[in-house]
C-alpha positions in Angstrom: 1.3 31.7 6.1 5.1 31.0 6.7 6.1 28.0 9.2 7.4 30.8 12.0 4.2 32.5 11.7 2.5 29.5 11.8 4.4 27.9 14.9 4.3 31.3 16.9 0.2 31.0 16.4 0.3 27.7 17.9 2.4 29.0 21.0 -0.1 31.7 21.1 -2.8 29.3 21.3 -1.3 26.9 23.5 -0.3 29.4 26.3 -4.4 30.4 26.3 -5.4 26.8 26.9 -2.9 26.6 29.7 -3.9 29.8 31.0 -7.9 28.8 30.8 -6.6 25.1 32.1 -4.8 27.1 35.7 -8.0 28.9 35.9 -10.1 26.3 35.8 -8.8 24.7 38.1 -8.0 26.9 40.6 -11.1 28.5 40.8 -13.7 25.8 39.9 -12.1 22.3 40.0 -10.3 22.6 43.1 -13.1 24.3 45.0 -15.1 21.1 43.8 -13.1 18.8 45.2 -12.8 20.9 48.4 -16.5 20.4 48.5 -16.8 16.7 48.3 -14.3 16.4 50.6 -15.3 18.8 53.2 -19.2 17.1 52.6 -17.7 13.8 54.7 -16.3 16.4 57.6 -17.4 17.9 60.1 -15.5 21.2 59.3 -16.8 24.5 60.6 -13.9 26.5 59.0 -11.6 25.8 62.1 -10.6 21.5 61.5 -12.3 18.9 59.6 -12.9 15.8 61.2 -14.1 13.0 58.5 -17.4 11.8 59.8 -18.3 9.6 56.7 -22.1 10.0 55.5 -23.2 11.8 58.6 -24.1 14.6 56.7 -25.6 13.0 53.9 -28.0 10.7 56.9 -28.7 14.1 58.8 -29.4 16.0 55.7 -31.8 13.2 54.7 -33.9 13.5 57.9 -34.1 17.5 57.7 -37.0 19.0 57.2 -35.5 22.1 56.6 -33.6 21.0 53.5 -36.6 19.5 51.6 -38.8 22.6 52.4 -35.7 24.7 50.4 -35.5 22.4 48.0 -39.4 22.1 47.4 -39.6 25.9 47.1 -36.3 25.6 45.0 -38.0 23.1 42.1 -41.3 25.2 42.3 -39.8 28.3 41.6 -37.8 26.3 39.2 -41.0 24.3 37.6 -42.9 27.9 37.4 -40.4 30.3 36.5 -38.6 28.2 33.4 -41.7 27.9 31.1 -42.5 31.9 32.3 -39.0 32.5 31.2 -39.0 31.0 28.0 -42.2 31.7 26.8 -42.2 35.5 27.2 -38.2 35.3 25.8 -39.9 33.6 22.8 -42.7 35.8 22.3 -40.3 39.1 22.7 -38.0 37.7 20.3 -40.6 37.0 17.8 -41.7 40.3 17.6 -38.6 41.6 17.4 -37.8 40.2 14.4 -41.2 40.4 12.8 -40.7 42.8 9.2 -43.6 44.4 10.8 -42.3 45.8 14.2 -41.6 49.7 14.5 -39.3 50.6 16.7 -36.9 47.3 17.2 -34.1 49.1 18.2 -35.3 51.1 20.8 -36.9 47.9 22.1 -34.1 45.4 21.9 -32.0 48.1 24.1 -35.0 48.4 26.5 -35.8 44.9 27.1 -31.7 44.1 27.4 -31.7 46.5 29.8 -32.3 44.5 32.9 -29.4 42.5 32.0 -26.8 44.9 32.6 -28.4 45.4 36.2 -26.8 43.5 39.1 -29.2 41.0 40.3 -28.7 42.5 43.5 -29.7 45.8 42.4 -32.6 43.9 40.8 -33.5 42.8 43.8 -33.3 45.8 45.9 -35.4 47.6 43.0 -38.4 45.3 43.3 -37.9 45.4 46.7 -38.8 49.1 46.8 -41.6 48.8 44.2 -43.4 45.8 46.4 -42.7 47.1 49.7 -45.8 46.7 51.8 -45.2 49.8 53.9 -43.4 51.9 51.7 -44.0 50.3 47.7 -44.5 52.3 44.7 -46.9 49.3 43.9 -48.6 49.5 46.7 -48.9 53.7 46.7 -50.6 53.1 43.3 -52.7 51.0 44.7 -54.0 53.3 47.3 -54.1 56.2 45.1 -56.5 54.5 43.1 -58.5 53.5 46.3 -57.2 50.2 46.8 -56.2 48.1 49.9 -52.6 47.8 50.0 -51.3 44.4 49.4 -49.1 42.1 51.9 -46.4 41.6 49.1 -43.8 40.6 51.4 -45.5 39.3 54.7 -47.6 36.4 52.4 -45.3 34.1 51.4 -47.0 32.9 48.0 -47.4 36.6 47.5 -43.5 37.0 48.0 -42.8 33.9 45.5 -45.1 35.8 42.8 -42.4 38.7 43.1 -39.6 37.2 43.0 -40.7 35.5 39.6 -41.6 38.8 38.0 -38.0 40.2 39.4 -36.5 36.8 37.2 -38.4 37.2 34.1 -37.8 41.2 34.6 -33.9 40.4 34.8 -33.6 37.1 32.6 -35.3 37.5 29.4 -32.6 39.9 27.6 -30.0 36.7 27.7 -32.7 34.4 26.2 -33.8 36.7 23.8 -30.3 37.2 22.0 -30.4 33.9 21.9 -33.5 33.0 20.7 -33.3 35.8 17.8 -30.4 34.8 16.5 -31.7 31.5 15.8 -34.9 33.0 14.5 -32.9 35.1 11.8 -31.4 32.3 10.1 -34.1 30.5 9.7 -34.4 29.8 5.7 -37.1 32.6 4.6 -38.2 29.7 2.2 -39.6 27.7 4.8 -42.1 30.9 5.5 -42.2 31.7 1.8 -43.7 28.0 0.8 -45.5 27.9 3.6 -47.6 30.9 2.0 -47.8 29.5 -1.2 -49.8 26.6 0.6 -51.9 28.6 2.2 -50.8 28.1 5.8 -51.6 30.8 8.4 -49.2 32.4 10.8 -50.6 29.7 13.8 -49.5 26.9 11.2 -46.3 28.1 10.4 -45.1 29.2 14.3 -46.3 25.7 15.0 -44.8 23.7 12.0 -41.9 25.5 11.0 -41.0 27.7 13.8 -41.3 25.9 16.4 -39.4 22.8 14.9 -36.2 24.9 14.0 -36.0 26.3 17.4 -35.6 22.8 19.1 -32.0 23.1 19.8 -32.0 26.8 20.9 -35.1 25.7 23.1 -33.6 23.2 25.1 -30.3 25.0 25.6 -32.2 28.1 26.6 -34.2 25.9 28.8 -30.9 24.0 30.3 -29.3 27.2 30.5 -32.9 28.9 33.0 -33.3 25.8 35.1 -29.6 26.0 36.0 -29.5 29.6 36.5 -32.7 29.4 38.5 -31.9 26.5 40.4 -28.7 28.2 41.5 -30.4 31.6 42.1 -29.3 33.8 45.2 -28.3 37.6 45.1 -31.4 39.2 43.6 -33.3 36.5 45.5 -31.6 37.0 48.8 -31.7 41.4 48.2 -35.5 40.8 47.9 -37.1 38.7 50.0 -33.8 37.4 51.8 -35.8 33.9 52.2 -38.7 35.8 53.5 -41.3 35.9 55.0 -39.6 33.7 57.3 -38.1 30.7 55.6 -41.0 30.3 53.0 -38.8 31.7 50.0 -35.7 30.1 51.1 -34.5 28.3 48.0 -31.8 25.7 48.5 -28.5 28.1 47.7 -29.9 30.1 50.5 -30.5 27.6 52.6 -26.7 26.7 52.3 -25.3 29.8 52.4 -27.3 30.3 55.8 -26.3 26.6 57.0 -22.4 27.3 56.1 -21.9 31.0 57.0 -24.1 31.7 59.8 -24.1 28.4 61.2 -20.9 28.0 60.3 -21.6 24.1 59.6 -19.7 24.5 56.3 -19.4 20.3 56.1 -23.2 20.0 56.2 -23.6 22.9 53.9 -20.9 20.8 51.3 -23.0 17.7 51.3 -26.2 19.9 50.1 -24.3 21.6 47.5 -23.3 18.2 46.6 -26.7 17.1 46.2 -27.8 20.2 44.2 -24.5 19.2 42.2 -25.8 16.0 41.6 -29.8 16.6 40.5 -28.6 19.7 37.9 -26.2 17.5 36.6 -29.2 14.4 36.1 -31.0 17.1 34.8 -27.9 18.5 32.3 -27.9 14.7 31.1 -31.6 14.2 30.7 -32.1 17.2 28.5 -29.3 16.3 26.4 -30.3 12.7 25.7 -33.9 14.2 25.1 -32.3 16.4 22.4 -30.6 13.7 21.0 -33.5 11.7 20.4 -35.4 14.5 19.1 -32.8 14.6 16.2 -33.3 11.2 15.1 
């Protein structure tokens, strides 16, 4: 490679980092610090009066907020091992030499992903509609009483986690068969020589060399969850009542239609602060799982 060549790469690459660097901040650090400043205001898109932690003290005493974010973590808690486990299981049969059909299948189950979560939600919507559900028509055709999917709000919770792992398994699964594909077929192949059975080998070998896909996939689901809102907010919209109202809704409601957009800063900031505990947690975890 000749030095021009070479030096017109390098301005190539430079003017992308500077490009990425503008975008990053315009659109994600300087919203950020928006946020933590508006958080000690009393701004309702109008002024912003600093108020110090008035927020943070009234958010503290809200009942509201810790229902949202009790029905946030549970969602969370529940949906992430759901996630993960039927990602696993999908991507494992995928790449088993046995499997017919693994074309076909991988674009079926990646599917979903190319959806709109808002379409997502408006489809399950329509399948779990009390009045007016294919789910429910099914039901009755088969003589069955229909079910309250969207008046009970446990009932609502249990859709809204089959809409997720519907919707979120395709990006796992990618994930998760890449990493099963190079694993070293001489792990399996010894394995067999000893006499080990397919329980023994998912459990000693893969298993262990999944670790670091596994906690990044999980990382990667509690975020996403935790953060969850369109397809959530098409299909239940919080419902019934405020029992599925999961703590991005709960600020989009307290900053929008409240138009409290300082109060609704200071919860972001606290959702802010426990995914980023929990970012540092599961890294330190996989650290130590290393040594």
């Amino acid at each position: 490679m000749t030095a021009r060549k070479k030096d017109k790469n390098q301005k190539w690459a430079l003017a992308f980092v500077i490009v990425n660097m503008v975008l990053f901040g315009l659109f994600f650090a300087w919203p950020g610090v928006l946020g933590v400043y508006y958080s000690f205001t009393d701004y309702s898109g109008m002024s912003a009066n600093f108020i110090g932690l008035e927020n943070y003290v009234n958010l503290f005493q809200d009942k509201s907020f810790y229902k949202a974010l009790g029905r946030t973590v549970l969602y969370t808690v529940i949906g992430v091992p759901l996630l993960y486990g039927f990602s696993l299981l999908i991507s494992i049969l995928l790449v088993n030499k046995f499997t017919k059909g693994k074309t076909v299948a991988k674009v079926i189950f990646f599917f979903p992903w190319l959806i709109s979560p808002i379409v997502t939600g408006v489809i399950f919507r329509w399948m779990f509609g009390e009045s007016f559900g294919f789910i429910n028509f099914m039901i009755e055709l088969i003589g069955g009483e229909p079910v309250s999917w969207s008046s009970d709000g446990n009932l609502a919770l249990y859709v809204v986690l089959f809409a997720t792992i519907w919707a979120g398994t395709a990006f796992n699964m990618l994930i998760m068969i890449s990493a099963l594909v190079n694993i070293p077929k001489s792990y399996y192949e010894a394995a067999d020589i000893d006499g080990a059975n397919g329980r023994q080998k998912f459990l000693n070998i893969t298993l262990p060399s999944l670790k670091p896909t596994s906690f990044m996939v999980i990382l990667l689901s509690v975020i996403h969850l935790m953060k969850e809102f369109p397809m959530v907010q098409a299909l239940t919209n919080g419902g019934p009542g405020t029992d599925n109202t999961f703590l991005v809704q709960y600020i989009y409601q307290t900053g929008f239609d409240q138009r409290n957009i300082g109060y609704a800063s200071a919860v972001s900031m606290v959702l802010f602060v426990l995914l980023l505990v929990f970012s540092i947690v599961n890294l330190k975890v996989e650290e130590r799982s290393k040594i």
